[in-house]
Every structure is written in C-alpha cells, then in structure tokens.
N, C-alpha and C positions, 0 to 999 in steps of 0.2 A: 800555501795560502796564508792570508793575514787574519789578523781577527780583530774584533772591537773588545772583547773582554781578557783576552790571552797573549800570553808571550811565550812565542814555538819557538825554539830555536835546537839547533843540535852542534853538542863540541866533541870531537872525535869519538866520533859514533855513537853518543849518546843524547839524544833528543829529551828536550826537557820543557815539561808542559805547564807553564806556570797562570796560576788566577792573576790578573791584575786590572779591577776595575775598584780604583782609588775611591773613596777615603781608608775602607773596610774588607774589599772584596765579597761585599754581600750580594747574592745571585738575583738578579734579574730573569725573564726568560730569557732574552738573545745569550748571554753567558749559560744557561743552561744548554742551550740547543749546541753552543759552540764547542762545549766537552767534548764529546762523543766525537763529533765532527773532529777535532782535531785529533782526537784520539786514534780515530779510523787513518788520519793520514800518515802519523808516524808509524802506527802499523805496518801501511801499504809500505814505508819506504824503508828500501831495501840497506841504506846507506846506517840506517838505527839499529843497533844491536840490542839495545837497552832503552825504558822509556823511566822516566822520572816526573812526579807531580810534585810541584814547588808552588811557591810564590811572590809575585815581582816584587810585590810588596813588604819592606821590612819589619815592620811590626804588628804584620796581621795577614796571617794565611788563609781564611777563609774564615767568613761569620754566619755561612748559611744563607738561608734566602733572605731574601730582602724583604721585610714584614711588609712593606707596602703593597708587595707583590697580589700579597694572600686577603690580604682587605674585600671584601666580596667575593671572594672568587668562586665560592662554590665546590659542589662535589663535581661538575663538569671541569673545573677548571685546576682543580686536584687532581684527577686522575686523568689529564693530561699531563700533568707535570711529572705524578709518579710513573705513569707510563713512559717518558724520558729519562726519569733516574733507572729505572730497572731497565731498560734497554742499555744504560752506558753500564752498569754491575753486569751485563751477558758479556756484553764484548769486552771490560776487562776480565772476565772472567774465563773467555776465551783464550784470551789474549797466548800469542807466542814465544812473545818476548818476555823478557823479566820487567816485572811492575814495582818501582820503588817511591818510597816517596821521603822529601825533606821539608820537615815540619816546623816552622819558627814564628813565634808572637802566637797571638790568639788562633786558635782553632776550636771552631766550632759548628754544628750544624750540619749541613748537606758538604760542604765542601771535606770535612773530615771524616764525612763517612762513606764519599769515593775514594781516599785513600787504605778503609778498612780493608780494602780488599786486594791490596796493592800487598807482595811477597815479604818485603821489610820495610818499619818507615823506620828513618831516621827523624831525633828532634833535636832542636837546640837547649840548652839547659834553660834558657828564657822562655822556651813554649807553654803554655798555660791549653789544655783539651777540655772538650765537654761537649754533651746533648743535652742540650736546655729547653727542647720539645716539648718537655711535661709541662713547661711554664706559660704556654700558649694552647694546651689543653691539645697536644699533636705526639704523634711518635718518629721518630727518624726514620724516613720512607727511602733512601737511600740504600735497600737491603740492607742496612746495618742492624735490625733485629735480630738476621741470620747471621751476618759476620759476625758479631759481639759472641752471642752464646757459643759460637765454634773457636772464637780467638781468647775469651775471659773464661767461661764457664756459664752456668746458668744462672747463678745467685748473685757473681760481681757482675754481668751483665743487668739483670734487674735491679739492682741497688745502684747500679752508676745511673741507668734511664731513670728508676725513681728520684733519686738527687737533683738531677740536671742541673749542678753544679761545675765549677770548675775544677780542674786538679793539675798538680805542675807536674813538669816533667817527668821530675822522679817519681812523682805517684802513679804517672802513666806506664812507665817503664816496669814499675812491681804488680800494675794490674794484667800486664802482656800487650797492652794498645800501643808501645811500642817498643823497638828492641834494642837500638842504640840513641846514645846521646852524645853530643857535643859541644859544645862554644859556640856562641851565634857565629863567631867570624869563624868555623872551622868547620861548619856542617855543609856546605857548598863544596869546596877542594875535598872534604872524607866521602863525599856521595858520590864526588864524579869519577872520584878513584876506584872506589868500590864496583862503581857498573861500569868503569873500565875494564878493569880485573874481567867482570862476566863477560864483556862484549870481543874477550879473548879466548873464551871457550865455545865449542864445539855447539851452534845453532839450535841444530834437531836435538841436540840430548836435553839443552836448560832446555825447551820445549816441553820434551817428554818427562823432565824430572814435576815442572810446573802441570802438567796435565795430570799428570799419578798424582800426586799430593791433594791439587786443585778438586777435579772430579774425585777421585778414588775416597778422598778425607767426607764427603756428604754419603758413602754409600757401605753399606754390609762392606764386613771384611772378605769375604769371598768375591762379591761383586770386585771392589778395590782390586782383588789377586786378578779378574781377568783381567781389566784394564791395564793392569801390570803387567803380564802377560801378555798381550797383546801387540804394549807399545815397546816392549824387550826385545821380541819378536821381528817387527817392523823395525828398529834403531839395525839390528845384525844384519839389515840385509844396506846402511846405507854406506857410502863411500867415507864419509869421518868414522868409520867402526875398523872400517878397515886401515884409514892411514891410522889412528892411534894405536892400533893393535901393532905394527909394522913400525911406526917411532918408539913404540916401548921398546920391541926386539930392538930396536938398530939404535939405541939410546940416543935419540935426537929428538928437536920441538918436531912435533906437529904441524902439518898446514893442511888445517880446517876449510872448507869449503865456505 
C-alpha cells in the first residue's frame, strides 16, 4: 500500500517504516491512523524478516503530535487518539518479528515513544530525545509511562518526564533509551546490516526469544518460567529445531524454513 504520511519500503528482507510528513514530522490524525496500518502490512508480509522505524526525514524523526491537532479537542477526542496509540503498543507488542528502530535529528513526543517499545533503537550521535508533554500540562500516552519505568527504572523515568527536556545522544544511551550509536551517515548501512544479520536466523525462535522477554519481562518470575516453558516446549517440536540440531552434528549452515 502507499501512504500520505510514510515511506514503506523493504531492502532485502528488511522493511523499513519511516515518518515523513515534511517540515517536522509532527503527527496529524491520518499519520496516526497510518502507523498501525502500515505496521499491520509488513507484518502480514511474509517477504520481511525484520521491521525498522526510521525517518525520511534528515534532520527530524519525529516531533510528536502536531499541537494544532489538540486545539479543542476534548477528552472525546483524546481518547480516541490514545485508544489508536495503545492499539499500535499491542500489535507491536505482539509483534513477531524483530522491532528496531534508527533514530536521527530531533525526537520527541508520540513518535519516539512508538519506538520505546521497538527491541533495540539505534541513534545517530546528532539525535537530540525528549517528552516535553509536562510542558503542555499532558503525559506521553504512547504507553511510554510503562515502557520507560521497565527500560530506565522508576526515578530516571520520573525525572526525565518531569524535565521534558532535551538530552543528546550520549545522554540517552547512559539513561538505556537507547543502545547503540552512530555517525549520522553510518546509522542506515549499521541498521540494515544489523537486521540483516537477524533476518538470517531461524523465524520461530527470534519470535519465541521476543515473546519470553516481551511478555515474560511484565510478569512474576514464575509466571515468566511457564511462558518459558511453554514456548521451549513448542520451538522442539518445530522443523528449524531439528535442522539446527542435525547442521550442528553434520557441521554445515543451516537452511531455516
């Protein structure tokens, strides 16, 4: 499909889902609706091993909503909106593929807090992060009050939302919001290589390793062990359990289903 606010595209096997609604990338509704939506298709396709959230945009990967948006809007028109963001946090949260994302120029607001929930972000050393929410008397409705406290902790979580400040790269990277950095011109070719890398391993397992972690990381550690259990269980009975098991003995690659 095409889109008015996004640029899908996929380079061997790795579909890449970028904001690009010029000057800023600040969210309108039709660009919110059009997340999920696009999200949902690289999913469905079977050709993606790997998805990536980017932006077309060089010197600004997301600003959040677009304040005009919110101008009267109401609590009717609020929770419509965050019932669109928390619908696209289930289905990446679902998600069975691996969720990466490559961060450059400003980030801030709803668009960087669909990426909280994405498995590693990459940033460029020029990225500048922030939730500036407290400054329009709002919180990041983005489930990023749960991702934060589970990715920083609960104190640099509450001190970064109280700030709603900016912070560079490197401050983002010692806070855990994110976990590699780059060169602006080097974070594209390290990202594509990187989920190339996983869109050569074994489907069902990065699945099952992202659902243990995903799910199992919110729940008792016992609950966690069934889950674990469960999907250990289910992996041994599939057909890449058994060719890896059989290229180890017969020391050869693999061919993953």
């Amino acid at each position: 499909m095409s889109y008015q606010h996004l640029s899908v595209q996929t380079e061997n096997r790795v579909g890449w889902l970028e904001y690009n609604r010029p000057p800023i990338n600040a969210f309108n509704w039709e660009m919110l609706r059009e997340v999920p939506a696009a999200l949902d298709d690289l999913l469905k396709d079977s050709q993606v091993r790997v998805i990536v959230f980017a932006s077309a945009i060089e010197k600004y990967f997301n600003t959040g909503a677009d304040i005009r948006v919110f101008d009267g809007i109401g609590t009717e028109g609020i929770s419509e909106w965050v019932t669109i963001c928390h619908g696209l946090v289930s289905l990446m949260r679902r998600s069975q593929k691996p969720l990466l994302a490559a961060i450059r120029g400003i980030a801030t607001g709803g668009g960087l807090e669909m990426v909280l929930h994405c498995d590693i972000r990459f940033a460029s050393s020029d990225a500048r992060l922030g939730q500036p929410e407290i400054n329009i008397g709002f919180i990041p409705p983005v489930g990023a009050t749960q991702a934060l406290v589970r990715l920083i902790g609960r104190s640099r979580a509450l001190k970064y939302l109280y700030d709603g400040s900016l912070v560079s790269a490197e401050e983002a990277l010692s806070l855990g919001l994110v976990d590699l950095i780059y060169p602006p011109e080097r974070l594209h070719a390290e990202v594509q290589a990187y989920a190339e890398s996983l869109a050569q391993k074994p489907a069902k397992a990065l699945a099952a390793v992202r659902r243990t972690i995903t799910e199992g990381g919110g729940m008792t550690f016992e609950q966690g062990l069934k889950v674990e259990f469960e999907t250990a269980v289910s992996l041994s009975g599939t057909k890449d359990f058994s060719e890896g098991i059989q290229a180890f003995l017969e020391k050869r690659k693999p061919q993953w289903e």
